[in-house]
C-alpha positions in Angstrom: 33.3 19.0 -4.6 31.5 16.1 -6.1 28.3 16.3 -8.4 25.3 13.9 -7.4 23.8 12.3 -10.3 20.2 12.8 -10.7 18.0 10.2 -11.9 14.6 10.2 -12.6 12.6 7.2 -10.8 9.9 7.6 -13.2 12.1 5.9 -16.0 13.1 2.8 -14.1 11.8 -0.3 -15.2 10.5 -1.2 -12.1 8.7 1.4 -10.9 4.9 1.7 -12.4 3.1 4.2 -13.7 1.8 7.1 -11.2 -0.9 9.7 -12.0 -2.5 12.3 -9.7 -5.8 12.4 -9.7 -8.0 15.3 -9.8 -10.1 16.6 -6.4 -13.5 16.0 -8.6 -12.2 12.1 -9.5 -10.9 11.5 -6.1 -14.2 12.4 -4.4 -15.6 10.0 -7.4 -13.4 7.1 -6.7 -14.5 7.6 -2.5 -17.8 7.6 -3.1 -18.0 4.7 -5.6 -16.0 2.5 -2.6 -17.7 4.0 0.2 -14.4 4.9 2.1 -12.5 8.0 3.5 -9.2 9.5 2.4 -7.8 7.3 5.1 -9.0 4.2 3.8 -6.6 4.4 1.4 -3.4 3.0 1.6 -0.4 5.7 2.5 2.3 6.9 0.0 4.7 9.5 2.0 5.2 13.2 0.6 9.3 12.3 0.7 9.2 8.9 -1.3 11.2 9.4 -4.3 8.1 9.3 -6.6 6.0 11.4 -4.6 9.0 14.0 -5.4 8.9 13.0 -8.7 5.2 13.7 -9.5 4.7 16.6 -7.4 2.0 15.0 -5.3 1.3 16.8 -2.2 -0.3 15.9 1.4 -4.2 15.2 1.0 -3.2 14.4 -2.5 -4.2 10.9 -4.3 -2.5 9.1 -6.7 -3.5 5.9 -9.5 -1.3 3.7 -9.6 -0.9 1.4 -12.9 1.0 -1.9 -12.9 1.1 -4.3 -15.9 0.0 -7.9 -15.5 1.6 -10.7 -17.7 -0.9 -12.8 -15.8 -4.8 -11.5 -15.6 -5.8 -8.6 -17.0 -4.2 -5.4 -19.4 -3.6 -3.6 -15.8 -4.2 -3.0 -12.7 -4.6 -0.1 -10.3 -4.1 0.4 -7.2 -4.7 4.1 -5.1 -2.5 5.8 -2.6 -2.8 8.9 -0.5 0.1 11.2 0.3 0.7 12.0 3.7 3.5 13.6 5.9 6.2 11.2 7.3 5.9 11.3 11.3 9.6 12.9 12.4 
């Protein structure tokens, strides 16, 4: 019987910073753009990070890149949705 190792996604260097957002600030961020949940581009409830962070279906996460280029960061927002069987 072999052991899988477990690692943890959020500690890879290439893999940026994810935070779930709050109902309350994800109803703020929809209104401020004037878009639906849909709108958003899709993160799927089985990607590793998804796991990871806990983030269920409905659910909308920040995500924070560093830029050696422009600005401090960057964020971009995905909504977690069911993978399609």
């Amino acid at each position: 019987m072999t052991k899988k190792k477990v690692i943890d996604v959020l500690r890879h260097e290439l893999v940026p910073k994810h935070i779930l957002l709050t109902k309350k600030e994800t109803e703020q961020l929809l209104d401020k753009y004037k878009i639906s949940l849909i709108d958003l581009p899709q993160l799927f409830e089985k990607d590793p990070v998804a796991i990871a962070i806990g983030a269920k279906e409905g659910d909308v996460c920040r995500i924070v890149r560093d830029s050696k280029t422009t600005v401090k960061s960057i964020n971009y927002y995905r909504y977690v949705k069911k993978e399609k069987v």
